[in-house]
N, C-alpha and C positions, 0 to 999 in steps of 0.2 A: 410348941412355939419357938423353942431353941433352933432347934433344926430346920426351921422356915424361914427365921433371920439367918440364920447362915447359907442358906440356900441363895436368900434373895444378894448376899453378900457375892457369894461366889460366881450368881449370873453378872452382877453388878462387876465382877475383877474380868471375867469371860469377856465380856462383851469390850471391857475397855483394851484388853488385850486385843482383842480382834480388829479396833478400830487402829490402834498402833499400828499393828500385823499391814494391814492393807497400805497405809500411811508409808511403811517402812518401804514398800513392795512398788509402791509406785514412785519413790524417790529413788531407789536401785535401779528401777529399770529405764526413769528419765536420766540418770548418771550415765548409764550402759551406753543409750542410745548416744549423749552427745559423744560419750568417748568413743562409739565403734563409727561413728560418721562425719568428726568432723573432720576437715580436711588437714589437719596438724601436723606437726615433726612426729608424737609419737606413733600415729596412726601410718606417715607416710612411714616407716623405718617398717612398720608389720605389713605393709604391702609391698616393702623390697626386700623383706627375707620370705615371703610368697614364691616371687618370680625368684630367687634364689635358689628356691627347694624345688621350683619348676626345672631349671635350669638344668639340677642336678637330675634331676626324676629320667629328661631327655636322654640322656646317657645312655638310658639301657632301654628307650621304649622301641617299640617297633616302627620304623617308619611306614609312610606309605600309607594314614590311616584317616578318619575323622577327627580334626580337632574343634572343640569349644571353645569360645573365646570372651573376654569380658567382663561384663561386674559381677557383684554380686548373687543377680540373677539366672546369672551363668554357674557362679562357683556355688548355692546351691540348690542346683539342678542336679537332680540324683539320677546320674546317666548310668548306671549298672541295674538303676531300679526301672525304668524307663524305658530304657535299651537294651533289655537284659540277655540278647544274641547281638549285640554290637559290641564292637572293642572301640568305643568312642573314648576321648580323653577330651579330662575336664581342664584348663588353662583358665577358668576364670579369678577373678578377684576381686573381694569386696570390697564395694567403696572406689574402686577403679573409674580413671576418667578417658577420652579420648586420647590427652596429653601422654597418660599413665601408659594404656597400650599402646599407645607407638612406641614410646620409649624403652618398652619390653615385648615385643612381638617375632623380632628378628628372631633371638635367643629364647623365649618361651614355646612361637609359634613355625613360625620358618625353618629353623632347626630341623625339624621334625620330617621336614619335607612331605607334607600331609598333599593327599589327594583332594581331600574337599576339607574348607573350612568354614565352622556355624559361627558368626558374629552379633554379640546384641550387647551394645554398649552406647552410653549420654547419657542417661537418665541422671546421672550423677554432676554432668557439664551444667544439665538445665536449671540445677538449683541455685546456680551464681552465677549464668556464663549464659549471650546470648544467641538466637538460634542460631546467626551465620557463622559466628564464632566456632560455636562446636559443628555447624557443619563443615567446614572447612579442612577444619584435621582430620574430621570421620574421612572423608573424603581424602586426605592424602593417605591413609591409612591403606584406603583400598587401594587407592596407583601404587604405592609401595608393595602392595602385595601382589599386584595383577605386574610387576616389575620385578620383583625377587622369583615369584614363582609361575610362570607365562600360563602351563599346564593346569593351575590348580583350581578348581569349582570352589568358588565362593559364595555362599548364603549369607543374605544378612539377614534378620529379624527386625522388623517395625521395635521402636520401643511399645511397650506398654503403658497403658493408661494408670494411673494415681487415684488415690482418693484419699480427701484430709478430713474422712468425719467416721473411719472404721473402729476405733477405741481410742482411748486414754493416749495413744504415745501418738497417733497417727499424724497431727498435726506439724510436729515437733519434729518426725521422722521424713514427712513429703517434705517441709519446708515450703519454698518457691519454686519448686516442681510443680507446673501445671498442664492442663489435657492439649490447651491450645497449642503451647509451646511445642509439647508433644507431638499433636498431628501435621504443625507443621513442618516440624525436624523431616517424619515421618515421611510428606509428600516431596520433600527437596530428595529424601536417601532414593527415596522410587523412581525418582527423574534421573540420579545419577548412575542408577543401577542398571538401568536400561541404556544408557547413555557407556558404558565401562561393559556391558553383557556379562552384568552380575545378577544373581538371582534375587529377590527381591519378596519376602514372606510376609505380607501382612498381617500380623495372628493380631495386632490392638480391636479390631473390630468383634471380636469373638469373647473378647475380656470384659467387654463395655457394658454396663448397665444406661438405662433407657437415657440417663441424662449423660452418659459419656463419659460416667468415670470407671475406675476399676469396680468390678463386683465385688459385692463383702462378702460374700461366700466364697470367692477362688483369692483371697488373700490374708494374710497374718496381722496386717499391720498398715495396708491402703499404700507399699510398696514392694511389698515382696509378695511371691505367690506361695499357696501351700499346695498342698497333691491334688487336689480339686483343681484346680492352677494350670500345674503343669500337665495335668491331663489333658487340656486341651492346646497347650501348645507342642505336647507331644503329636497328639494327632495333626496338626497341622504341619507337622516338619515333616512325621511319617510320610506324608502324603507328595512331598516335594524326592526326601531322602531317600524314597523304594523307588523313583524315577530311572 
């Protein structure tokens, strides 16, 4: 009997441990989330020693190549896993906005004097900033670059689709990120891409689940993608990039 009250004690500390345990684990990762996204002084200071270690990175890279460009989505994109017979270079940055890259592209990306450049960035505009808003800059972004570099093949990427009902954080992580706002971005960047004879990837339709948001099997979090993900936006760039 001794030894069955104290068993029953012991599931009874177990179990209250483990309710703490999870409690603990979703208040660390709600803290994580607003610190790595919101758009603040100490966040902006780690997206300018980013483009700083880019900066310096340029120094010794090879000109003349593929660069990445962008948010998040971009910086992690695991292009050596991906591309693993490409010397693609990664320039992105998380949490980056339209404003953000322009303000650093000369120096991160131009620099470099790249032959083709992969561009996929707003996603991050759209949570507080509206569509013509962010397209406006997206769009000065390219004249500045069809203008610094006359020669250069520019790709841009559709943003990708959202979803706010993937887990626990997802909400809280999409914010005011939504699909509409998205596909509209989407059809203005297509109009001007063709309009500037820029290339133009639509990969958001390949991402989409039946009601048009991101699929919960190609994402982490209902903004970011995982290798399921990028598997498919790999094959679609392939299919542009071996042209």
């Amino acid at each position: 009997m001794g030894n069955l009250s104290e068993n029953k004690k012991f599931s009874h500390k177990a179990l209250i441990l483990i309710v703490i345990s999870v409690i603990l684990i979703i208040i660390v990762v709600s803290v994580s989330v607003m610190i790595c996204y919101e758009d603040d002084v100490g966040y902006n200071m780690i997206k300018n020693i980013k483009a700083d270690s880019y900066n310096n990175s340029n120094k010794t890279e090879i000109k003349g190549g593929t660069v990445f460009t962008g948010d998040s989505l971009v910086e992690f994109y695991d292009l050596d896993k991906f591309f693993p017979s490409s010397n693609f270079i990664n320039r992105g940055i998380s949490g980056d906005t339209t404003k953000g890259l322009r303000s650093r592209v000369y120096e991160n990306v131009v620099s470099l004097v790249p032959e083709c450049i992969v561009i996929e960035i707003g996603t991050n505009d759209l949570n507080e900033d509206s569509v013509e808003r962010v397209f406006a800059r997206y769009k000065d972004i390219l004249m500045f670059l069809k203008t610094a570099l006359p020669m250069v093949r520019i790709i841009v990427q559709s943003l990708y689709p959202v979803n706010h009902d993937v887990n626990l954080v997802s909400k809280m992580l999409v914010k005011n990120r939504n699909n509409d706002n998205i596909n509209r971005l989407n059809m203005l960047l297509k109009e001007v891409c063709n309009e500037l004879d820029i290339e133009f990837v639509d990969i958001n339709p390949y991402l989409k689940d039946e009601n048009g948001s991101l699929k919960k099997e190609l994402t982490v979090d209902g903004l970011h993608l995982n290798d399921q993900g990028y598997n498919i936006v790999t094959e679609k760039l392939n299919e542009v990039l071996s042209i």
